[in-house]
C-alpha positions, 0 to 999 in steps of 0.5 A: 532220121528226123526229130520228133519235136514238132508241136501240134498247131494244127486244128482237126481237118473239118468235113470237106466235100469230095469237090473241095479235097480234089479241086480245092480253092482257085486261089489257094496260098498264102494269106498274108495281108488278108488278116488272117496272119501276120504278114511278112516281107516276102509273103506271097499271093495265090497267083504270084509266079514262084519265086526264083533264086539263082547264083551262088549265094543264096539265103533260105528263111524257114518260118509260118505261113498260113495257106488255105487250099480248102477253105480253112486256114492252116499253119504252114511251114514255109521258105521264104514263105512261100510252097513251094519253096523258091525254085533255086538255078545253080550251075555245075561246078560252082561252089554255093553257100546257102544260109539256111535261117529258123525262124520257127517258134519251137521246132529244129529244122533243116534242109536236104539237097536230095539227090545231090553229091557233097560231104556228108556235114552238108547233107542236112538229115538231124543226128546224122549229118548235122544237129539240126538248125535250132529255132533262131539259128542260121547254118551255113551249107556250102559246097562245090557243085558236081552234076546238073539236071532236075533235082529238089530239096526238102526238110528232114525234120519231123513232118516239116516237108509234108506241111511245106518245105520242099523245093525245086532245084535245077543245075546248069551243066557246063556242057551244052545240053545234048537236048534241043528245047525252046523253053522250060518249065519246072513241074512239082507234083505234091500232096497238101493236108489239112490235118496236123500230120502227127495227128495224121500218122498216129491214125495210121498207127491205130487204124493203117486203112483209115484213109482207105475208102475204095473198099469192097463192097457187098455188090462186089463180092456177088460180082465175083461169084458170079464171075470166078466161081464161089470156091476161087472168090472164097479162096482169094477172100481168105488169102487177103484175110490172112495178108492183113489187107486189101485189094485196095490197098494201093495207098496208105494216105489218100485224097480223102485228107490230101488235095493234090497240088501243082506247084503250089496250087490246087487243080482248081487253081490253073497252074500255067505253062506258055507255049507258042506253036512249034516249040519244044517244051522241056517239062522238068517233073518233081514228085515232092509229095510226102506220100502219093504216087502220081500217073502222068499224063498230057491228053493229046500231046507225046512226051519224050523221056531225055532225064531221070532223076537228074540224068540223061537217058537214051529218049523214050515217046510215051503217053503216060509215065508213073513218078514215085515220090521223090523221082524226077523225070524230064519229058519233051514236049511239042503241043501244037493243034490247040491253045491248051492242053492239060497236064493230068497227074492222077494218084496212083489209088485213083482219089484224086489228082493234080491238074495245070495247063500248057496254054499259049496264054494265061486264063485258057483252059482245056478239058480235064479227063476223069480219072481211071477207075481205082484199080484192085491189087491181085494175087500176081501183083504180090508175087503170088503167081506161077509158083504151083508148089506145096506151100505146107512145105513151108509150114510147121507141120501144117497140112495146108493144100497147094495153094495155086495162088501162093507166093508169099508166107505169113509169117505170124500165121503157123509158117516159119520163114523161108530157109536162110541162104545157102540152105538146100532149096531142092523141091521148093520150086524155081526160083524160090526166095531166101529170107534173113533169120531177123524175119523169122518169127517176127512180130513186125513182118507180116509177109514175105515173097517167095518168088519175086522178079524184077519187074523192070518192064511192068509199067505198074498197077492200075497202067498196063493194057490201059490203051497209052504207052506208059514208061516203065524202068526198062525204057530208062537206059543211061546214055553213058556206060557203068561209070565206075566200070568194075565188077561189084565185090561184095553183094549186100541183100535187104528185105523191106518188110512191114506189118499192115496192121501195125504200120510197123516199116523196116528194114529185114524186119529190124525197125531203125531203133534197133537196126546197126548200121550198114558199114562200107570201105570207101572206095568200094564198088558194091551191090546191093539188092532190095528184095519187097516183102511187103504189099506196098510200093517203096521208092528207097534213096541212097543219101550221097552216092547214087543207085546204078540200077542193073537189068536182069543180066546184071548189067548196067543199065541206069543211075538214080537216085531214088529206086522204085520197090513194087510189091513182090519185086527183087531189083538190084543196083551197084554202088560206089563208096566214094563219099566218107561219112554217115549217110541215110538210106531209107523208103521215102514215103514220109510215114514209112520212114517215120515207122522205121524203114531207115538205115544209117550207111557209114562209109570209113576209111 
């Protein structure tokens, strides 16, 4: 939940070539001392390496600072006037306090420590865990440190962590670290825009594909037919007519208004790692965008996966991994050949990407490859495929053919919701999805799925059969057993549901406004199992507790803390109780949980 309250100081992005919003400035950043702002005590330059804090007293100043990444001077909120924010060492089982002052003119403010296991008062989401940090105000967080491994914090106010205050957040473990590596470098992916973001999110209130320009084209159409036929290219056009989008729709924010940043700088900026030959790198990736999904990859150099989301893993070799906002992975890495190697992070709509270099010195370079092509959604993607039953069974009387395609509903087409748990589903096909009465009838549910799977070993649209091993979520095993170790009681199913024309969000179609909280008995191990309606991809986060992800047989199979949702998928996770109070739980895309995909979890006694 985040406060609305933000003012509007930001000016209207100004027409920016497509080279400026993906390469931006070579020395985006601060302009304190250039005239354009007043500067302040810890102002920091373009090229000046990011400031690191560590300890177990630390004091955090969120306040304004100007940043050009384009070549127009925007407002910024900032901590210690940097963005990102300081990276920030602690070490397992210490107690830190962190002073957390507001130095902003009108606006609450706060920090998250996501990912991290504490009481609930020290967690940093308004109206929840806290008040909020009132302009002028220092709160106090402080807490005893009970894991290590590659986290992040960010504001959970308004729009504050999109327009800069987010951090890297890396904790010692008291134990030697059972990878082997030489050196380390903290790799932070994010997504800077230009515009003032509430400015932003009432446009995709108004128009959802205003920053959508992959769009489909008459050439594109004649290509079809000539490919598919007239009748499946006319019957795929009326399906996605009917599903109130498009097949390019992988993104509601893209590089039209984002320039895509590697710890602070823009691709034109050279953020740099050093190396020398024969080392292992330890590369600790963050995906602290508000919005984009990054495809990583290193031309010319393997990654071994040893951590996701703070937690070591059984090592996996890959060329290339997906990260979902707000995920971490570790990768190791042994460069050698060359002086450079680049470090390509291209959004997952193909519009633009993120770009630094692992190099032996600073000033050296290595060839950036193009991006893929942007890719188009298909009918399997949405959980269309294989069903070959007579959707009209699923219609109001309707005298609808079998569709071959068919795999979701419409639910504000003339289709009821699917039948409510427990109902007989003989002759419905396999495998046939259930779906809460809340959904039926349902102005803001747009779509339902009805044959979702899990999708643990699809490395994800736009990557399969791309030529380089790309990670996917059954690579990802945990290299210590079910740490709770029972059997979950009770089963909790949630739908995330939307409407594309509306860019309504939510929760088994029941925006956060009017949704009740999910309630919990401490101490309990549960499972809970996210079924994806909707034709997007969702990364959902758990506040205090973390997401025991299971395999297909329901085992076990790997913790996070942020669980990635493609579309018409069916994933599930076990969770231990074992942190009293309030906590959120919500889609961590910005805007998605803006419009209403927010739950409050209450654990009692």
């Amino acid at each position: 939940m985040r406060s609305h309250k933000q003012p509007s100081r930001f000016r209207e992005a100004s027409p920016a070539s497509r080279r400026t919003f993906v390469k931006g400035l070579a020395v985006g950043g601060a302009l304190a001392g250039l005239g354009l702002w007043k500067p302040s005590a810890w102002a920091q330059t373009g090229s000046r390496p990011q400031d690191t804090l560590s300890g177990t007293e630390f004091d955090l100043t969120i306040g304004e600072t100007a940043m050009n990444f384009t070549g127009a001077a925007r407002t910024a909120h900032t901590v210690n006037g940097s963005l990102p924010a300081p990276l920030l060492r602690w070490r397992e089982g210490d107690t830190v306090t962190v002073r957390v002052a507001n130095r902003l003119r009108e606006d609450e403010a706060s920090i998250h420590w996501h990912g991290i296991l504490l009481p609930a008062n020290m967690d940093g989401v308004p109206g929840l865990s806290f008040n909020g940090i009132r302009p002028g105000e220092t709160y106090v967080y402080r807490f005893r440190v009970r894991q290590a491994g590659t986290y992040w914090y960010h504001s959970h106010s308004a729009f504050q962590e999109q327009i800069g205050v987010y951090g890297p957040l890396i904790i010692e473990g008291r134990e030697p670290s059972p990878v082997q590596y030489d050196r380390e470098h903290v790799v932070l992916l994010s997504d800077w825009t230009d515009e003032d973001p509430k400015r932003l999110f009432a446009k995709l209130k108004k128009v959802p594909d205003y920053y959508n320009f992959n769009q489909r084209t008459v050439g594109d159409v004649i290509r079809d037919v000539r490919t598919k036929g007239f009748q499946e290219t006319l019957a795929e056009s009326r399906m996605w007519g009917q599903m109130r989008m498009r097949p390019t729709d992988l993104a509601d924010v893209s590089g039209y208004t984002y320039t895509y940043l590697m710890n602070g700088k823009a691709p034109a900026g050279n953020w740099t790692g050093l190396f020398h030959p024969g080392e292992r790198v330890r590369l600790r990736f963050i995906n602290g965008s508000s919005m984009t999904y990054f495809d990583v990859r290193i031309p010319g150099v393997k990654m071994t996966v040893v951590a996701a989301d703070g937690q070591y893993v059984h090592p996996v070799s890959v060329d290339e991994f997906r990260i979902a906002v707000a995920e971490t992975f570790d990768v190791i890495v042994e460069p050698s050949g060359q002086d450079a190697f680049t470090i390509f992070a291209q959004s997952m709509d193909r519009t633009g990407y993120a770009s630094g270099t692992l190099a032996v010195h600073e000033g050296l370079t290595a060839p950036v490859p193009e991006p893929d092509p942007p890719v188009l959604l298909t009918m399997a993607d949405m959980g269309h495929g294989g069903m070959g039953h007579d959707m009209g069974a699923m219609n109001q009387g309707a005298a609808t053919p079998p569709d071959p395609h068919a795999g979701h509903t419409m639910p504000d087409e003339p289709v009821t919701s699917a039948p409510p748990a427990g109902h007989d589903m003989s002759g419905m096909g396999e495998g046939m999805q259930s779906h809460p009465p809340s959904e039926e009838g349902n102005p803001l549910v747009d779509m339902q799925t009805m044959t979702p799977t899990s999708r643990l070993d699809d490395p994800g649209i736009g990557l399969r059969d791309n030529g380089r091993r790309v990670l996917t979520y059954g690579d990802l095993r945990s290299v210590f057993e079910d740490p709770d170790g029972r059997e979950p009681g009770r089963t909790i199913e949630l739908h995330l549901t939307g409407h594309m024309e509306r860019f309504a969000w939510s929760f088994d179609g029941i925006k956060f406004s009017s949704a009740e909280p999910l309630r919990l008995t401490y101490g309990e191990r549960l499972r809970i199992v996210l079924v994806n309606d909707t034709m997007m991809t969702h990364p959902i986060h758990l506040h205090g507790m973390w997401s025991d992800v299971e395999d297909d047989t329901g085992q076990f199979h790997v913790r996070k803390h942020t669980v990635d949702m493609p579309p018409g998928s069916k994933r599930s996770y076990r969770v231990t109780a074992d942190a009293l109070g309030r906590w959120a739980y919500h889609c961590h895309l910005l805007y998605h949980m803006e419009a209403g995909m927010f739950r409050e979890v209450r654990v009692d006694e």
